[in-house]
C-alpha positions in Angstrom: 93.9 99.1 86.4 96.0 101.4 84.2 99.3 99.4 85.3 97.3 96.4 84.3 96.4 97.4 81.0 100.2 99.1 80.4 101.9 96.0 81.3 100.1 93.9 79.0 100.5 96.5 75.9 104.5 96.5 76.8 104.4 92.9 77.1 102.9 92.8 73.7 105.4 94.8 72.5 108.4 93.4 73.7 107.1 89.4 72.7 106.3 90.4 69.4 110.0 92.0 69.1 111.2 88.8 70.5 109.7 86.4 68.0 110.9 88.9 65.5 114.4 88.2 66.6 114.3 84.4 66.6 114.4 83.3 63.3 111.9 80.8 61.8 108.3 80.3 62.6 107.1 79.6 65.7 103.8 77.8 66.4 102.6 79.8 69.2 99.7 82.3 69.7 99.2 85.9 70.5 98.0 85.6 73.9 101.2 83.3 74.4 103.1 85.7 72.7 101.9 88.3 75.0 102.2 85.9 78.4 106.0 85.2 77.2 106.4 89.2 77.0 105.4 89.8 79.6 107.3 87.3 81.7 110.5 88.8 79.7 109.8 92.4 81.0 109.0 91.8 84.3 112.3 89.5 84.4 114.5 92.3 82.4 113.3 94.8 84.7 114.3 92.9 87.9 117.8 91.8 86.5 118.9 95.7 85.2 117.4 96.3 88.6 120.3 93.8 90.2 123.0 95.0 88.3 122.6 98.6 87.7 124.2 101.0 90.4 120.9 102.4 92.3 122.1 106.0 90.5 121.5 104.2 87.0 118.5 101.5 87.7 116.2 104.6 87.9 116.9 107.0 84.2 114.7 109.6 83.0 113.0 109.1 79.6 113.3 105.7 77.4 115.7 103.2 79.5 116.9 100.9 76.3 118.8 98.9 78.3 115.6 97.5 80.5 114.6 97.2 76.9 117.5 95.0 75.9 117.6 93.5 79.0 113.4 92.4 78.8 113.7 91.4 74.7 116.7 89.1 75.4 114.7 87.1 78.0 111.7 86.9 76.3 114.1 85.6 73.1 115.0 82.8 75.4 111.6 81.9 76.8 110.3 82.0 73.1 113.4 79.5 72.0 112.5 77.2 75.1 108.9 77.2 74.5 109.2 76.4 70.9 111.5 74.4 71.7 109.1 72.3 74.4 106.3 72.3 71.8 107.6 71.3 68.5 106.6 68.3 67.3 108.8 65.6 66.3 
């Protein structure tokens, strides 16, 4: 239950950062905002997971570059879901 609950405070976390980053408003919901964070981390986790050397995917403390890795995808699945939404 706790990795439940953690996943969707650090999905929070990182979709807010994200719709920070893209510039402009987007017409989209917090519990879309939290859904598209969530999909960002769990995809930024996998990739640095891919490309790291196994002696870096696995860093004590803080591992930015997961962080990095999970805003930048959740930047481009906010982008395409505004993107899909907008009305013309």
């Amino acid at each position: 239950m706790g990795n439940i609950i953690g996943t969707i405070i650090f999905g929070a976390i990182i979709g807010v950062l994200a719709r920070l980053v893209v510039p402009g408003k987007q017409a989209m919901g917090w519990i879309i905002t939290i859904v598209i964070g969530i999909v960002g981390a769990l995809v930024g986790y996998w990739l640095w997971g891919q490309i790291a050397s196994p002696g870096n995917a696995n860093t004590g403390g803080i591992d930015w570059i997961r962080w990095l890795i999970s805003i930048a995808v959740a930047v481009v699945l906010t982008l395409g879901y505004t993107a899909l939404t907008r009305k013309k």
